[in-house]
Every structure is written in C-alpha cells, then in structure tokens.
C-alpha positions, -999 to 999 in steps of 0.1 A, spaced: 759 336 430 757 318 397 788 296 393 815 321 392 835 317 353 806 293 346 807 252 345 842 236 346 858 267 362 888 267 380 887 277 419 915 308 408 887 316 379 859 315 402 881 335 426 887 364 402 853 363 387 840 368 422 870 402 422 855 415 392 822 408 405 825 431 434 851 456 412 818 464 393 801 483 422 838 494 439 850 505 409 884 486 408 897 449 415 927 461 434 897 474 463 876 444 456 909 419 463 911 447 499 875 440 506 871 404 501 877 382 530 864 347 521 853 329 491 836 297 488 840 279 459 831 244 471 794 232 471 779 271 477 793 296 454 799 333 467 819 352 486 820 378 520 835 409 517 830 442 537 807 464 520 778 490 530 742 491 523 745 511 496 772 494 480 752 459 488 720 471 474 741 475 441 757 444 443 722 428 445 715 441 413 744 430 398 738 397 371 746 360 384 742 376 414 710 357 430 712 371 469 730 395 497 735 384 528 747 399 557 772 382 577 760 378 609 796 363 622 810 401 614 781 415 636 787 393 666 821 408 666 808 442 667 789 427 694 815 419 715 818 382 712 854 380 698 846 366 664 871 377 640 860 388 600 
C-alpha cells in the first residue's frame, strides 16, 4: 500500500486507515477489525487479513492499494506444518 493516512501518520492512523481500507470491499470496519490479523506499519506498509479471491481481486482495485499478496505462512498451515495465522 501507499502510506496508510499519508506522510507523518501515526501507527493508530495508519492502522485505521488500513480498517477502512479493507471496510470498503467488506462493507463495514467492525468485519475488517475481525479479518485483519497483522499490520505492518514499519519500513513496508500493508497489512494481512483473511479474505477470498473475490474479495482480494476487489481489494486490488482499491486506490493506494499498489499489490495483493497471498500469504503463503496461512497456506503452510493448511498444509499441515503448524504455522499459526
């Protein structure tokens, strides 16, 4: 993502700009804050959350928001190799 809230933003800002982020294609922020499980606001900005494809390819089309990822740590759990999401 774009610097969530922009330059100079807090870490709660770019927290809760990364909630309404993701509220956009969910629909509210109180599923978004459900959803959510990590947010980096350090030298990467962005933010994993459980979504599906659909709901991903929307995200993706969302503005600031330059790329979606999977995360290949919640697949290896599925997998069977005990890593938790």
């Amino acid at each position: 993502m774009d610097k969530p809230g922009g330059e100079g933003a807090t870490k709660q800002e770019m927290i809760d700009c990364n909630i309404k982020t993701l509220a956009k294609v969910l629909g509210s922020e109180e599923e978004a804050k459900k959803k959510i499980y990590n947010v980096s606001c350090e030298r990467y900005f962005g933010f994993g959350c459980e979504i599906d494809e659909e709901t991903s390819n929307k995200l993706e089309g969302l503005p600031g928001v330059l790329f979606v990822l999977p995360d290949f740590l919640c697949r290896s759990r599925v997998q069977g190799l005990g890593v938790s999401c």
